[in-house]
N, C-alpha and C positions, 0 to 999 in steps of 0.2 A: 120360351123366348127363341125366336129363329137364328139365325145365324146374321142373316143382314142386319136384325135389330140390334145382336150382341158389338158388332163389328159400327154399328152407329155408335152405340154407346161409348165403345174405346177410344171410336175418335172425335168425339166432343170430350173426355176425359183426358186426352193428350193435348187439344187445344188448348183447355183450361191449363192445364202444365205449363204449356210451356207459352203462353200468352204475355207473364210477364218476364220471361228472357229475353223472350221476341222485343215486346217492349226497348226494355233497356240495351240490348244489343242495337237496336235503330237509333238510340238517342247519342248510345257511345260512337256510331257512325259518325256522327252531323259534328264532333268533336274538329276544332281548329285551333291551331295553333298564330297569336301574334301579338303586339310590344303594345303594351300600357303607355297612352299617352294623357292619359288625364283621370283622376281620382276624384267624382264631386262629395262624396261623404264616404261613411263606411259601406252602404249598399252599395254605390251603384259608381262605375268607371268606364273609362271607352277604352276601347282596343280596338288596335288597326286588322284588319281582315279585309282582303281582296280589293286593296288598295283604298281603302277609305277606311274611317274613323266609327266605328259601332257600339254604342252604347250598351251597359251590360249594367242586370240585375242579379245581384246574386239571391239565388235559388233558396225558399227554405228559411229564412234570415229577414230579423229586421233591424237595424243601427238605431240611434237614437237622434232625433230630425236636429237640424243646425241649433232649434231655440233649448237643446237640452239639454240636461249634465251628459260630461260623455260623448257629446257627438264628437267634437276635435280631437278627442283619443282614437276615438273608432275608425278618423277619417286616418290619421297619420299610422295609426298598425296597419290599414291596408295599402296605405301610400309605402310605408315603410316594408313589404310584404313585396309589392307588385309592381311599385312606378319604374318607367323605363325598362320594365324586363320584359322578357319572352314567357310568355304562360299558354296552357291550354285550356280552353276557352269548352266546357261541356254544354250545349244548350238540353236544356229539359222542356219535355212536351207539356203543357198546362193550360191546355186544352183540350175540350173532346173533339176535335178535327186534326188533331195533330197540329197545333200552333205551337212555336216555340218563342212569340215575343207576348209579349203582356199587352194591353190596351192600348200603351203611349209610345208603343213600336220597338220598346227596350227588347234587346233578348235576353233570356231568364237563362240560369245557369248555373254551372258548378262551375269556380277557377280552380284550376292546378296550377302551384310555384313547383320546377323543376319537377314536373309528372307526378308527386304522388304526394306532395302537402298539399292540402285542401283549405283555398282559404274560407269558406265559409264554415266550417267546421272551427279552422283555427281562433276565429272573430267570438265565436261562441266557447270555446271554453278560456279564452280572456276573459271572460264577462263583458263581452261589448259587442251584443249583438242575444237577442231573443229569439229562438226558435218561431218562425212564424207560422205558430199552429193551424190556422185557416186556409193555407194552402201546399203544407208540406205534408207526401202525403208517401214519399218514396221511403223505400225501409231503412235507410239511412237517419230516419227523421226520428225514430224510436231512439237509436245512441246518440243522436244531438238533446232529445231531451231530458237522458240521463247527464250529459257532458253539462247543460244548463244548469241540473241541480247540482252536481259538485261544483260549480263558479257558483252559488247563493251558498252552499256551504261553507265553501271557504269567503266569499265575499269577497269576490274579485271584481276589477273594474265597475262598472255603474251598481252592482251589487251590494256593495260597501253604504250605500242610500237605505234608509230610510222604506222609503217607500216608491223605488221607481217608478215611471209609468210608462206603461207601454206604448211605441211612438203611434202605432195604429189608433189607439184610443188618443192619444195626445193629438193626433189630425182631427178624430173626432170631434174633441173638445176645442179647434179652431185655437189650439194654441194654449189655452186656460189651465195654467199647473195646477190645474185641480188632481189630486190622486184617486186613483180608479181601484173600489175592493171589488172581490167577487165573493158571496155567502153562498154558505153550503144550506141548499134551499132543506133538507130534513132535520138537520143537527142546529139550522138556526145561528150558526156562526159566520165571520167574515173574516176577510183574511188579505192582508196586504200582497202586492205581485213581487216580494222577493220570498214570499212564504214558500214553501215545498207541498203545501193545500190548496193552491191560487188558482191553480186548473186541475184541481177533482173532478171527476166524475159528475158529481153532485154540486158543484159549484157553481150554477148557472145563470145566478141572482147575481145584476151589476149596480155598483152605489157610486155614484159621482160625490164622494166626499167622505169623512168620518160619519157626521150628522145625519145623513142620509140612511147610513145602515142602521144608526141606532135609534131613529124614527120607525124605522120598518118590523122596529124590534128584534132584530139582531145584536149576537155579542161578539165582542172581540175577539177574536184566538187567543189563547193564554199561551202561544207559542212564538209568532211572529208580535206581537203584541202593537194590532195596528191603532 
């Protein structure tokens, strides 16, 4: 190997390093700081920035929608967390062009209470709010979904249910409290979404009901016992 080719090599191997510092050192830039003037649920709130009023997703996080157990807990902890204060306002890139709002122009984020509570962190290990595994994808999102299973261990906020459902699938369902298992497509079993098996690996079969999965000939967990 020549020298030019060694000296390419090291520096596509530095790139790769330091690619996601670069990342999150850009994202922690774009960080602003301003006063919560409105709270519409547990997701999603405006704050003032640059003399007007900007809507905000929080990042990573899904609350539970106005028709569902939980949503008026989830909205009043982050009302109770964030209204009227000064917070700083993280946007996160979630997109591959470097976009930091989501499709309906909301910016997508991390809030911080007084620099270093994190309310979408805090929302989830209340139990009032779901790691939203489809687009949380920062290394952060591995301790949120440890934090999610001790809130089903202990059964805190919406946890303390039955059989929650998740509010992405409950848009899904146009609303329909129908409850949503996911089965472990080799082992043949299913499994309720406060189980700690709900999103295995292997769990990639969805039943819109009880009867559903046990048409499909699947069994229950003998754990979560959905």
């Amino acid at each position: 190997m020549t020298n030019t080719t060694k000296s390419s090599w090291v520096h596509r191997i530095v790139l790769f390093i330091l690619w996601p510092v670069s990342l999150f050192c850009a994202t922690s830039s774009l960080a602003w700081e301003g006063r919560v003037t409105g709270v519409t649920d547990g997701t999603y709130i405006t704050v003032t920035h640059d003399g007007k009023g900007e809507r905000v997703r929080l990042y990573g996080i899904d609350c539970p929608e106005k028709r569902q157990e939980f949503s008026q807990e989830a909205k009043k902890f982050t009302s109770d967390m964030v209204q009227r204060k000064a917070i700083t306002v993280e946007p996160v890139i979630v997109g591959p062009k470097g976009h930091t709002k989501d499709q309906y122009g909301r910016t997508v984020a991390l809030v911080y209470v007084h620099n270093f509570v994190c309310l979408n962190e805090e929302l989830i290990k209340a139990g009032l709010a779901w790691v939203f595994t489809q687009s949380c994808t920062r290394p952060e999102c591995k301790t949120w979904k440890e934090l999610e299973t001790q809130a089903k261990r202990r059964q805190l906020g919406l946890w303390s249910m039955l059989n929650p459902i998740p509010p992405w699938e409950f848009r899904q369902s146009k609303g329909a409290n129908i409850p949503i298992y996911h089965g472990d497509v080799l082992r043949h079993v299913f499994h309720s979404s406060n189980c700690e098996e709900f999103d295995c690996p292997k769990c990639i079969a969805v039943f819109k009901g009880r009867e559903q999965a046990l048409k499909a000939g699947y069994k229950p967990c003998g754990v979560c016992n959905p």
